[in-house]
PADO-777590 format. One line per 10 residues: their letters; for each residue z, x, y of C-alpha. Coordinates in nm, 4 decimals, padded with zeros to 6 digits. Layout:
REM residues N
a = Z X Y ~ ...
END
This chain:
REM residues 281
xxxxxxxxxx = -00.6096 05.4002 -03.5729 ~ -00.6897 05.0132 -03.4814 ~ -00.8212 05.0189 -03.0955 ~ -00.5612 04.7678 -02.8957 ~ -00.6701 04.4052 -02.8730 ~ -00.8588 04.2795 -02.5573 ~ -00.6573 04.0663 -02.3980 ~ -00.7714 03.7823 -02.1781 ~ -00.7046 03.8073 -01.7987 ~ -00.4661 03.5141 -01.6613
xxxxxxxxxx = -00.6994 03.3259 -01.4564 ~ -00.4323 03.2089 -01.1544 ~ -00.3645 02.8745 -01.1014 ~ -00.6136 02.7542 -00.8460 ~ -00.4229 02.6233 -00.4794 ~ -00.5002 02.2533 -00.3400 ~ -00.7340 02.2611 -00.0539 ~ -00.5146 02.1551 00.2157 ~ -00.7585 02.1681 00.4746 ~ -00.9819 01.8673 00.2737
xxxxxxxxxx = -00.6903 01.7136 00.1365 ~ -00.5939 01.6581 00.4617 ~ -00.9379 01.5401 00.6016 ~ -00.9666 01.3379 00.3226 ~ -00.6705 01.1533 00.3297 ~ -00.7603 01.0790 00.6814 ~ -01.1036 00.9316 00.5828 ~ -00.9109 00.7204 00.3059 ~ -00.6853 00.5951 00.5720 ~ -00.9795 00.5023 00.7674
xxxxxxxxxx = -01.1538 00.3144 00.5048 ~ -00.9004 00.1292 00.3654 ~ -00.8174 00.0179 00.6789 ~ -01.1500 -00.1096 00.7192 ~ -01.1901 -00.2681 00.3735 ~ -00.8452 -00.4640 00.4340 ~ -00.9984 -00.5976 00.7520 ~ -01.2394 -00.7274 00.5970 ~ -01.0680 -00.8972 00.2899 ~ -00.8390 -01.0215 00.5543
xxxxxxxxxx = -01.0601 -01.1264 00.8181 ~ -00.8311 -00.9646 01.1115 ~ -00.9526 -00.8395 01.4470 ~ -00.9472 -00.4277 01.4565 ~ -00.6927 -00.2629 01.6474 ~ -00.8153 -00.1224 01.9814 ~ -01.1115 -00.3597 01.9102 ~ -01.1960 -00.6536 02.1438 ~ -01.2664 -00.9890 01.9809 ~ -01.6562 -00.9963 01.9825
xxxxxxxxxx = -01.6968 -00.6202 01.9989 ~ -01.9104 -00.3763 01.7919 ~ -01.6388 -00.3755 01.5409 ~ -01.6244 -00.6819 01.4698 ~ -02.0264 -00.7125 01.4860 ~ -02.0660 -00.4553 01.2254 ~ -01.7858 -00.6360 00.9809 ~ -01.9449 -00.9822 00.9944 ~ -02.3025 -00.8026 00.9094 ~ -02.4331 -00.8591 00.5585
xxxxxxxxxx = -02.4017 -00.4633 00.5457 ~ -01.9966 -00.4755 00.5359 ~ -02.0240 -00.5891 00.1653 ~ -02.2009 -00.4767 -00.1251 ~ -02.2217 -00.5612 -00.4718 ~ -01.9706 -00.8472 -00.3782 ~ -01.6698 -00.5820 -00.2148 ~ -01.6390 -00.4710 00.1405 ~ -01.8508 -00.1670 00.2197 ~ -01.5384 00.0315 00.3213
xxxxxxxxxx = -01.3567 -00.0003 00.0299 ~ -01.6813 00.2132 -00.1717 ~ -01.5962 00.5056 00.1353 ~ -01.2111 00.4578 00.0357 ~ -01.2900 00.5041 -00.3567 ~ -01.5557 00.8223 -00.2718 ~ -01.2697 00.9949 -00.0353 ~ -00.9374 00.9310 -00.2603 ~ -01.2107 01.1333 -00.5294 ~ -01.2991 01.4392 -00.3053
xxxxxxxxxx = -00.8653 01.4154 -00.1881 ~ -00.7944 01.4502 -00.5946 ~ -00.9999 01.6840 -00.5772 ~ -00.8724 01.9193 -00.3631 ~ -00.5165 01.8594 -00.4581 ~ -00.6098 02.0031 -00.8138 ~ -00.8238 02.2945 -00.6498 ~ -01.1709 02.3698 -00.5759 ~ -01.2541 02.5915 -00.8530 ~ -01.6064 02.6287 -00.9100
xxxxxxxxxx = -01.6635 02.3367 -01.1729 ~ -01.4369 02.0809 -00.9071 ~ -01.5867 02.2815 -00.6099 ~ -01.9412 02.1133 -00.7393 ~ -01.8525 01.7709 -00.8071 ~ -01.6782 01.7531 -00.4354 ~ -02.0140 01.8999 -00.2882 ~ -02.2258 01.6445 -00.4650 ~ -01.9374 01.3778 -00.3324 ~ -01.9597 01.4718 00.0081
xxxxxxxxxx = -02.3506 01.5042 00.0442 ~ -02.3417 01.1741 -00.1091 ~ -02.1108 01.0762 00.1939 ~ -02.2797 01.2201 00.4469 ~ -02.6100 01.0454 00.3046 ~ -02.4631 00.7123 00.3220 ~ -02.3118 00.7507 00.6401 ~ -02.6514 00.8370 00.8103 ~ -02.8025 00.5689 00.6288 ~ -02.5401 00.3141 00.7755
xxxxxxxxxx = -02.5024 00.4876 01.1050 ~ -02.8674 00.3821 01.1182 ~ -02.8660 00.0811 01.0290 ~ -02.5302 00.0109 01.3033 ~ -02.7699 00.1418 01.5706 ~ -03.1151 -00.0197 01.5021 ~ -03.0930 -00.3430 01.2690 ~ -02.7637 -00.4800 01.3348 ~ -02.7654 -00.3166 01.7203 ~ -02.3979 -00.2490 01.7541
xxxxxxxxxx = -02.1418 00.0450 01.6636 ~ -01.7741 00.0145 01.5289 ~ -01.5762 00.3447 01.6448 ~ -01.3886 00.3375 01.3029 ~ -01.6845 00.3538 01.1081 ~ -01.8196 00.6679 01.3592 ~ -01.4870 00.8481 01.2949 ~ -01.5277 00.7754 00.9346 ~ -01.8639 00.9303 00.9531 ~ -01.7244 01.2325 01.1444
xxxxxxxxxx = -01.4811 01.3181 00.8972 ~ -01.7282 01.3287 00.5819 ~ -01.9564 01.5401 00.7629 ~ -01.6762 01.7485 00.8459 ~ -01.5289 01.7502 00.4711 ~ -01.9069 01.8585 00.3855 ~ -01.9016 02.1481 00.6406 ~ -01.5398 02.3029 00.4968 ~ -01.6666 02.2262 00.2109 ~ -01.9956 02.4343 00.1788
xxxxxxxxxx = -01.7920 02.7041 00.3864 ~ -01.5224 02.7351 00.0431 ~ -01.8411 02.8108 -00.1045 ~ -01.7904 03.1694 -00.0052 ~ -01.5171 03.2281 -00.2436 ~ -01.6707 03.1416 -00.5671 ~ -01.8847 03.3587 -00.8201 ~ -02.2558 03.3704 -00.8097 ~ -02.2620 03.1958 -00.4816 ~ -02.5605 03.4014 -00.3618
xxxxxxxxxx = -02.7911 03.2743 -00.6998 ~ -02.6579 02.9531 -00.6939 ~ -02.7346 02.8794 -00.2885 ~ -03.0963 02.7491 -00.3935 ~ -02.9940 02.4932 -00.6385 ~ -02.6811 02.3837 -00.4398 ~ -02.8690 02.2852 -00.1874 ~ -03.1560 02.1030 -00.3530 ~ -02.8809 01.9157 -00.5520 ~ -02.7144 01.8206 -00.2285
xxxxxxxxxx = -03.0298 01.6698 00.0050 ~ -03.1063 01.5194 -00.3506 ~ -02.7961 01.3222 -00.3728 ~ -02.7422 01.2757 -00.0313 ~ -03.1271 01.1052 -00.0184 ~ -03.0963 00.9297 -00.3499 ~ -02.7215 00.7408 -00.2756 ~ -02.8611 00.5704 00.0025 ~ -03.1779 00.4858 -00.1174 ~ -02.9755 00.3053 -00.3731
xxxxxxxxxx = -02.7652 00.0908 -00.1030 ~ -03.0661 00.0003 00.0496 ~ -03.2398 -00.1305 -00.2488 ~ -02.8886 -00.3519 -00.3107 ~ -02.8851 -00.4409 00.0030 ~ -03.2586 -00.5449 00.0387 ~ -03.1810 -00.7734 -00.2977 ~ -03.2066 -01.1831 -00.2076 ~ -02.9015 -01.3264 -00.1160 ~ -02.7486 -01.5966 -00.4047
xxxxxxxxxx = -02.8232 -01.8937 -00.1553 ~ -03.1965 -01.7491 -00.2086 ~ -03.5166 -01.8705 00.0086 ~ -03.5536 -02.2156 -00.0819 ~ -03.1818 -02.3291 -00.0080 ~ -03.1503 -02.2048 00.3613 ~ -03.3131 -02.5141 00.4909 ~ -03.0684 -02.7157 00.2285 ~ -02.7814 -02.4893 00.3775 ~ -02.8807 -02.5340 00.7848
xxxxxxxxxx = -02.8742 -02.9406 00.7162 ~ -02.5298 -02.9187 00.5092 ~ -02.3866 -02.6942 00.7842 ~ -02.5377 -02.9708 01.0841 ~ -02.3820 -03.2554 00.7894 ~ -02.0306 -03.1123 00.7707 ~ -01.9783 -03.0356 01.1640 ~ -02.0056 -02.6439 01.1750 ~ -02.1115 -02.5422 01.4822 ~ -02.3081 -02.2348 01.6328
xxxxxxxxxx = -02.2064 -02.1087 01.9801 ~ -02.4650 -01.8930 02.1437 ~ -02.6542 -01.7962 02.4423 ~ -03.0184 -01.7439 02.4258 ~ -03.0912 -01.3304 02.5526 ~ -02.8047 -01.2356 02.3080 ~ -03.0086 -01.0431 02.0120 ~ -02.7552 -01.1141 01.7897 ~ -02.7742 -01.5073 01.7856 ~ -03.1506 -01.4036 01.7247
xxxxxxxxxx = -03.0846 -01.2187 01.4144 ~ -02.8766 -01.4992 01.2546 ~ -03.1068 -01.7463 01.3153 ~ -03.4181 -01.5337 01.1781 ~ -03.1590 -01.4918 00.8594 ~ -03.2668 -01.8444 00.7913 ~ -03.6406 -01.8160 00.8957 ~ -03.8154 -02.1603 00.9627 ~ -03.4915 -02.3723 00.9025 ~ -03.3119 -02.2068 01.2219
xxxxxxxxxx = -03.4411 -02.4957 01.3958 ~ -03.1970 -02.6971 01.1915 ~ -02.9487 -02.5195 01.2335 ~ -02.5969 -02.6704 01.4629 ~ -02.6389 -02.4983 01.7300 ~ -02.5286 -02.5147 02.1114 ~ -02.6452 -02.2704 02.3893 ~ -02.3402 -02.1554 02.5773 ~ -02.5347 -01.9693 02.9030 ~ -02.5916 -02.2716 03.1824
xxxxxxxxxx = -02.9568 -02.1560 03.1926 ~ -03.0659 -02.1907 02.8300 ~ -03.2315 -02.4865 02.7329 ~ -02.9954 -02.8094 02.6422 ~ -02.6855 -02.5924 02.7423 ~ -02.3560 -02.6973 02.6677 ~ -02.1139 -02.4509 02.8531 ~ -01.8395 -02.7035 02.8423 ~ -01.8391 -02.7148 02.4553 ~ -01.8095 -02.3925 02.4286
xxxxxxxxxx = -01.5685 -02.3181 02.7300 ~ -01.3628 -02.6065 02.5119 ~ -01.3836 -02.3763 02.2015 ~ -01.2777 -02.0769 02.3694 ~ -01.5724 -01.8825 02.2426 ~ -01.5867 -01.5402 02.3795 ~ -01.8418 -01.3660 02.1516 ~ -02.2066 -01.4382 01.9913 ~ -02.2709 -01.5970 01.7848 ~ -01.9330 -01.7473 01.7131
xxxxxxxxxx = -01.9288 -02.0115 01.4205 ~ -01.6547 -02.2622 01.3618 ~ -01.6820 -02.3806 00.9946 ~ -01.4300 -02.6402 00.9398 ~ -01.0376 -02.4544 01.0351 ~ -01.2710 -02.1185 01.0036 ~ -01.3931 -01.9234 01.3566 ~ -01.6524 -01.6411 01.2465 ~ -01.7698 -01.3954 01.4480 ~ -02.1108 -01.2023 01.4731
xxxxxxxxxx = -02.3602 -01.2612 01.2611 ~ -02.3249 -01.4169 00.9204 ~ -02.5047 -01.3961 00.6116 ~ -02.6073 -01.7062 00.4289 ~ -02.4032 -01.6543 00.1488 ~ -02.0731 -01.6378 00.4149 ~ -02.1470 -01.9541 00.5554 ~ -02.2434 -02.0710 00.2437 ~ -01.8741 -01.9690 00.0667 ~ -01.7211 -02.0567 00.4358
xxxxxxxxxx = -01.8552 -02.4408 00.4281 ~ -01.8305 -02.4869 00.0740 ~ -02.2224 -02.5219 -00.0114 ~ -02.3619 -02.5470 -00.3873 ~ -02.7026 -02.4788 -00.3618 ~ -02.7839 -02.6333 -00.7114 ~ -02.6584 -02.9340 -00.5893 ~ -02.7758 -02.9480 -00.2753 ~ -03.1194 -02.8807 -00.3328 ~ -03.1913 -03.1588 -00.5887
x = -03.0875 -03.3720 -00.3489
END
């Protein structure tokens, strides 16, 4: 007599995470808010004119590889959100692990960066941080329902402080990378901005109007600039009481008002500067 066939247990169909669907959506929210702030060049809700915010979007850190920062957090969140719709089964439970210690990495690395290089904090980008570090946390705790967990802890873990170390590492080499304007044009790019009447507002203790002008190294003496604070050397207060400036450094390129810090390659695009052309000259 034949012995009965083995069948095949149903394996159920796995439930979304709501829990990091949810958190994730959030962080999506978050980020593409940021990235169309930046693409738009508006002022943040709840965000003075001048403020951290603002600070941290005109840094050369709110762009890389030519697209706003933010709008890399937006792409890395919608993937962990489609991933918990479909359900973290083990396979899709490791990819959105590897995605959020990815997140987490970056957002140290640029939480870091907020605080010491560019010296101010934007309270969207903290929240944004917040919320990957808590989509890590639930996360790793979902770990608990999967198979093998116990054997598997060691590797998990190494994979994770792997990718969260090796993600930023990666940012900071792209962001380290010479602008397009490149060393020998920022003295041809601090005369064409003094030529085509751009003008930099500033007062001389703000750390800020420091960093720009170290952006362009020797030429920064070139540069169109007017000291706003009555006790600066050649100061102008009128000027810039006449130009309504309320942050530094404030630039006014033209019909464009920047604020913060901009990278040579902004002012570049803002005042319409060809480098090719301008340094034959």
């Amino acid at each position: 007599m034949a012995s009965p066939k083995r069948v095949a247990p149903v394996e159920a169909p796995a439930r979304p995470d709501l829990l990091v669907a949810g958190l994730a959506a959030a962080g999506l929210a978050i980020a593409a808010y940021m990235t169309w702030l930046k693409w738009t060049g508006a002022a943040a809700a709840f965000c003075l004119s001048g403020s951290g915010c603002d600070i941290v979007q005109s840094s050369r850190y709110a762009t890389l590889l030519g697209v706003p920062t933010a709008l890399w957090g937006a792409l890395l969140y919608a993937a962990i959100g489609a991933l918990a719709v479909m359900g973290l089964r083990p396979r899709r439970w490791r990819w959105a692990f590897y995605l959020t210690a990815a997140g987490v990495g970056v957002s140290v690395y640029l939480t870091a960066l907020s605080v010491l290089v560019i010296h101010a904090t934007c309270a969207y980008c903290l929240a944004s941080a917040a919320l990957m570090l808590a989509i890590f946390l639930v996360v790793w705790w979902r770990r608990a329902a999967l198979p093998g967990r116990r054997t598997a802890i060691g590797s998990l873990l190494a994979g994770g402080l792997a990718v969260a170390a090796l993600v930023p590492l990666g940012a900071a080499f792209i962001f380290a990378m010479p602008s397009s304007v490149g060393a020998g044009s920022e003295a041809a790019l601090a005369r064409h901005l003094r030529e085509s009447g751009a003008v930099m507002y500033g007062a001389y203790w703000c750390p800020h109007c420091q960093e720009q002008k170290a952006l362009f190294g020797d030429a920064a003496r070139d540069l169109p600039y007017v000291e706003c604070d009555p006790s600066g050397v050649n100061a102008r207060p009128d000027l810039c009481e006449k130009a309504g400036v309320k942050a530094f450094p404030t630039w006014v390129v033209g019909d464009k008002r920047l604020e913060g810090v901009q990278s040579p390659d902004a002012l570049a695009e803002a005042s319409k500067f060809q480098p090719s052309t301008a340094t034959s000259r």
